[in-house]
N, C-alpha and C positions, 0 to 999 in steps of 0.2 A: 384813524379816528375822525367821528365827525366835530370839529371844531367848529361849526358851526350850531352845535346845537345847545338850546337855552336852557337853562336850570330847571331839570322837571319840577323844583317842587322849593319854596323859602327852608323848609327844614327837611334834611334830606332822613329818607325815611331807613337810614342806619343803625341796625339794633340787631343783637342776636333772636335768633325766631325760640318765642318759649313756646310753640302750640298751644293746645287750649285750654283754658281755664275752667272749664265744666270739672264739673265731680266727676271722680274715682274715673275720670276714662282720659286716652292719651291718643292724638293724634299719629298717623302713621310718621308724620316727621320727627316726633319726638323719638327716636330710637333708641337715644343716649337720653341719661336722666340730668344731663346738663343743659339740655338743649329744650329742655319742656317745663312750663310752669304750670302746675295745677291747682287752682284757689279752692280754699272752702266754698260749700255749696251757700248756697242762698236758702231761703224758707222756699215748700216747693205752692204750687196755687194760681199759675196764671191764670190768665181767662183765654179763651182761645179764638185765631184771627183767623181766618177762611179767607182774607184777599190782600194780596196787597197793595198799598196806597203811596199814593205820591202827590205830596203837600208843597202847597206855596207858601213860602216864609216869612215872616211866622204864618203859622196857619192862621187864618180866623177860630177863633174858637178855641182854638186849642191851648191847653195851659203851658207855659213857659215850664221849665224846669230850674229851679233856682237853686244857687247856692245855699249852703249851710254859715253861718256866722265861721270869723276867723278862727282858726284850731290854736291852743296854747296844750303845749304837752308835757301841764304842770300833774295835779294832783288826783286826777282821774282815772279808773282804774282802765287798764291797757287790751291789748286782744290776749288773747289767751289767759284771762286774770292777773294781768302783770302789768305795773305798771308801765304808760307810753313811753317810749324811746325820746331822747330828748334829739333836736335836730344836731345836724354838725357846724359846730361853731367856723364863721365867717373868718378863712385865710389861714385857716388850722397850715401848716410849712409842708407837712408828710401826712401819707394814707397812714391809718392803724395798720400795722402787723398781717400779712395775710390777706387784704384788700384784691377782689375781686370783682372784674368788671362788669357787667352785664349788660348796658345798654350807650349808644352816642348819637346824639344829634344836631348835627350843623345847620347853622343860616347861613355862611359864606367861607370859602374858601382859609381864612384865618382862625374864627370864631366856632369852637365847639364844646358841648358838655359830656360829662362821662357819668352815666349812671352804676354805683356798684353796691359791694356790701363788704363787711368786712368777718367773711367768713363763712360758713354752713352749717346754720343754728337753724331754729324753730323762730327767733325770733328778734334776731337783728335787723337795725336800722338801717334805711338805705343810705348811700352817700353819694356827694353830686361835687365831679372838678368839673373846673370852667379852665378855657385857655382862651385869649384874643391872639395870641401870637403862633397860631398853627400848631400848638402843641411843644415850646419850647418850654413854658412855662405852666402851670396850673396853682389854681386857686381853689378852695374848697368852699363853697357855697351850701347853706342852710337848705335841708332836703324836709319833706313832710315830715311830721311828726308820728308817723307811723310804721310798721314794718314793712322787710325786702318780705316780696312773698313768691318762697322757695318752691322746689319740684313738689311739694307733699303737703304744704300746707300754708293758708294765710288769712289774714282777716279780712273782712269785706273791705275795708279800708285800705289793705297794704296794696304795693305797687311792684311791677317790675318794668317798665318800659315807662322811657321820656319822650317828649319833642318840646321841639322852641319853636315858634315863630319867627323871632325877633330874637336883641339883645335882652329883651323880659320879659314879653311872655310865653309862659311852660306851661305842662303837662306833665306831671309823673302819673302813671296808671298801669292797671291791669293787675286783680279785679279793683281796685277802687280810683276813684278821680280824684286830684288836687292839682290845682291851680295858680299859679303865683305871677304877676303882675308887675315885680319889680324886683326879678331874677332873684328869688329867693328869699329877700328880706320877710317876706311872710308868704305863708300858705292855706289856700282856702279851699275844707272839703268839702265838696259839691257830688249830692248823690242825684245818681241820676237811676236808679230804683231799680238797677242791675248790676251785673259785671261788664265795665270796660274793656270788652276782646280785641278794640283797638283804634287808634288815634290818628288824622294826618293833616296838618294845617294844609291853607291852601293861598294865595298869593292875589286874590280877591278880597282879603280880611276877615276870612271866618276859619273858620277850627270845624272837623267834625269827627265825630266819634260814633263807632258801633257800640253800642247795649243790647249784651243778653239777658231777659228782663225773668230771665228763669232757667236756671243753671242746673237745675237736677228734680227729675222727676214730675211727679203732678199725673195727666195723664201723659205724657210725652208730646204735649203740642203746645209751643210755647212763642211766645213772640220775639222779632228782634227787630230793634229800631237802628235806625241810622237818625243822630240830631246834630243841631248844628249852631253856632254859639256865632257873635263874634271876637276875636282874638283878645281884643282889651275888654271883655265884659266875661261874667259867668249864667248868663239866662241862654237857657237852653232850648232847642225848642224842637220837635220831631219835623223829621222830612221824610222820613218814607219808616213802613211798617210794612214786613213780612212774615207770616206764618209759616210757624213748624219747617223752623232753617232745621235743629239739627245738628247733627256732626257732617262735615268738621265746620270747625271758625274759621267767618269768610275774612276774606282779606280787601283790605279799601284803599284804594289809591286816588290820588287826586293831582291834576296839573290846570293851573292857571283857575279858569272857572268851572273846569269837568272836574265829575267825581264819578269814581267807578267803583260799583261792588259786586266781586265772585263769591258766591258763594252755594251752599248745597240748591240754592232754589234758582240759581241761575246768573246769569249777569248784568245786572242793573246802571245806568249810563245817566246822568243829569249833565248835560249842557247850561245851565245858569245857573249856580253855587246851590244845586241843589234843591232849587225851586221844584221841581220836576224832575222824576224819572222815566224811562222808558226799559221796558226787559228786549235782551238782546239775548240771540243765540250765543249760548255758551261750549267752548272750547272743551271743557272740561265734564266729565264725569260728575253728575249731581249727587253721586252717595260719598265721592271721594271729594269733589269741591278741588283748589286750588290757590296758587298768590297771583296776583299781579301787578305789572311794574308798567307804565304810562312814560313816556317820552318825552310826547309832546301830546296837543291836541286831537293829531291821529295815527303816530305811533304807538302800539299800547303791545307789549310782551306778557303772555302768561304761562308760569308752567304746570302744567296738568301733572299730578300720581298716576296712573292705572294699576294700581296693587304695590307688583313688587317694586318697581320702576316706575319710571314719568318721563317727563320730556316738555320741552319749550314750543310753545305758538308763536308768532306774531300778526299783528295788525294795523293797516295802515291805511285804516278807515275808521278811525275812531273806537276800535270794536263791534263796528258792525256784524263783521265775518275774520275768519284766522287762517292761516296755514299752518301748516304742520314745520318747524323749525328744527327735527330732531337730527338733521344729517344722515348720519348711517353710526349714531352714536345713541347708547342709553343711559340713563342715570339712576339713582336710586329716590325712591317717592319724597325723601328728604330734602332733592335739591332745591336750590331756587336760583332765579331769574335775575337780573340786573342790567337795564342795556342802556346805550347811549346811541342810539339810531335805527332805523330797522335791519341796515346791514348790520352793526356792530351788538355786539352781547356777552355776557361772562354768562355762565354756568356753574355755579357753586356745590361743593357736595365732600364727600369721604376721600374721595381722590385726590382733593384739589381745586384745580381750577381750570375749567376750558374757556375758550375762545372762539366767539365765529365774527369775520372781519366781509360773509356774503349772506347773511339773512339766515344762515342756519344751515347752508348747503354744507358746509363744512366744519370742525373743530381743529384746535390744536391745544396742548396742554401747557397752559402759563408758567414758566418754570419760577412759582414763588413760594415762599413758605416755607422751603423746605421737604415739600410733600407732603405736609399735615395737611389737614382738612378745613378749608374755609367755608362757615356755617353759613355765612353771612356777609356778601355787599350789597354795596349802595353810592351811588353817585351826589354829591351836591351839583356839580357840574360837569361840562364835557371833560376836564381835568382834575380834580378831585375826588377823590373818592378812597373808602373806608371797610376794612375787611373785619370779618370774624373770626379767629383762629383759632382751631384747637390743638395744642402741642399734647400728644400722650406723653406724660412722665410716668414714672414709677410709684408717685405719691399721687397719682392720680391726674386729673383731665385740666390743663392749663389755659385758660381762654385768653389771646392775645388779640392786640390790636395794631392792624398794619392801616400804611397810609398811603395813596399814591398821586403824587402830580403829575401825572403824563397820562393819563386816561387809563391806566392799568398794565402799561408796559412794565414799568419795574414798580416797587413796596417796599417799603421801610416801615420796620417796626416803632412804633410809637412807646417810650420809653412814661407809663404813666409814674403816679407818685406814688 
């Protein structure tokens, strides 16, 4: 392992992958209906973008995107005609009954939240433990006052995926935004005039988020923003705009002051929190798109679909250019990527878990889990880091959470409440 290498990112970007949030259509990664979240559509109407642009922050000219006043989710009537979910009362001792995970995101080593639901409804409310003690203990902390939004259906508002910053400020999203400031105590929703397909602080002090600003139909050419806040404020404000992305939803990563984005129209690179982009030759297939996972400054791993299968790049130039990392090994277009060096890398997927400790000349298969299928890691550092699991039972698909101090050598299960 490389122990020398620094925390890609303040919140590690830890979470099971839901795919994409567009109407009635489902990413080749979603294979299993646990593994995909798909939101209601938006009204269809954009206007259509022919170029894309890259903005100095804040733009001149351009309008901020502002929050909404603070949400109370008293007496107003809810999504679906029902009323809103109330939030989860502060230091509640145990989950409800059936409590099910679905997203974690760490600022450090001790410190992290679990985003879940309590159960497989049309329209339960999300819930969020907090641990400072590495997971020995958890606390339940006040989640938005809106819905978990499930494989089939949600409100513009509800959420499935977190990240923190810091000890207080969050993000729950995907498709809608809320914001909270002082770890829960309150939450503020902040539309940003689409679906949030996805979130990743960055350790500069800003936060930035992709918006799909038109999620079903119209003529089929729609725009998608990348904008970008800072961490203690909710004004928002656009850095770059692309037309007619598309399927699938691109994936954004960020380390230090870079921000990268893969996506159907290619791979996008800002060196100064987003001030500026430049498009970079992409690794990946523009009608299949990709994730990717940034190291450092110019380690940056991605792994490509090509239909039935995919396979891992890397880079270490920033993303200027890739190599081919597959070994003499293949995967299925659902895996994904996670590294902690350019030599070192996991491989996540149906199998399991692979390993390469030479840049991808080779694999080996991590004997952890069990042999279940890890959907999902992610590193907060070169020793920390947090798994996805799915255990097949008999009563159906159990999503577990493993934890490993040693850079991924061994995993312990995280025993949540």
């Amino acid at each position: 392992m490389d122990a020398s290498r620094p925390p890609p990112r303040v919140a590690a970007r830890t979470r099971r992958d839901h795919g994409p949030r567009r109407a009635a259509t489902r990413h080749a990664g979603g294979v299993i209906a646990l593994t995909a979240v798909v939101a209601t559509a938006l009204a269809a109407g954009c206007g259509v973008q022919t170029a894309a642009t890259g903005v100095g922050g804040p733009p001149a000219g351009a309008s901020a995107l502002q929050s909404s006043s603070p949400a109370t989710p008293a007496t107003t009537t809810g999504p679906f005609g029902k009323p809103p979910a109330p939030s989860t009362p502060a230091g509640t001792p145990t989950a409800p009954a059936g409590f099910q995970p679905e997203a974690v995101t760490a600022v450090s080593e001790s410190q992290y939240w679990v985003l879940g639901t309590a159960g497989d409804c049309t329209s339960c409310p999300p819930l969020i433990w907090h641990t400072t003690d590495a997971g020995q203990t958890f606390t339940s902390i006040p989640a938005p006052p809106t819905q978990f939004a499930n494989a089939s259906q949600g409100a513009t508002t509800s959420v499935s995926d977190l990240r923190y910053a810091d000890g207080v400020d969050g993000w729950a999203f995907g498709p809608g935004l809320w914001a909270t400031h002082d770890d829960g105590g309150q939450w503020r929703s902040i539309d940003l005039q689409g679906d949030v397909v996805d979130l990743e602080p960055g350790t500069g002090g800003y936060v930035y988020a992709v918006v799909d600003l038109c999620v079903m139909g119209g003529n089929g050419v729609c725009p998608l923003e990348v904008v970008r806040s800072t961490a203690a404020s909710d004004a928002w404000s656009v850095v770059l705009t692309l037309s007619d992305e598309g399927e699938p939803p691109p994936s954004l990563g960020v380390h230090g002051a870079d921000v990268w984005l893969l996506g159907g129209t290619g791979l996008w690179r800002s060196l100064d929190d987003g001030a500026s982009f430049d498009q970079l030759p992409t690794p990946c297939s523009a009608d299949l798109g990709g994730t990717i996972d940034p190291v450092t400054a110019s380690v940056v791993w991605a792994f490509c679909p090509t239909g039935m299968e995919g396979g891992p790049w890397v880079s270490t130039d920033g993303g200027a250019s890739f190599s081919s990392a597959y070994g003499n090994e293949v995967w299925s277009n659902s895996a994904k990527v996670s590294a902690l060096s350019a030599s070192n890398a996991f491989l996540t997927g149906i199998g399991g878990l692979d390993e390469t400790d030479n840049g991808g000349a080779s694999y080996r298969t991590v004997p952890a889990f069990g042999g279940s299928g890890a959907w999902w890691l992610g590193f907060t550092d070169a020793s920390v880091g947090y798994a996805w699991v799915a255990d097949q039972l008999p009563e159906g698909t159990q999503l577990q959470l493993w934890r490993t101090t040693d850079g991924g050598a061994e995993w312990t299960l995280v025993n949540l409440p």
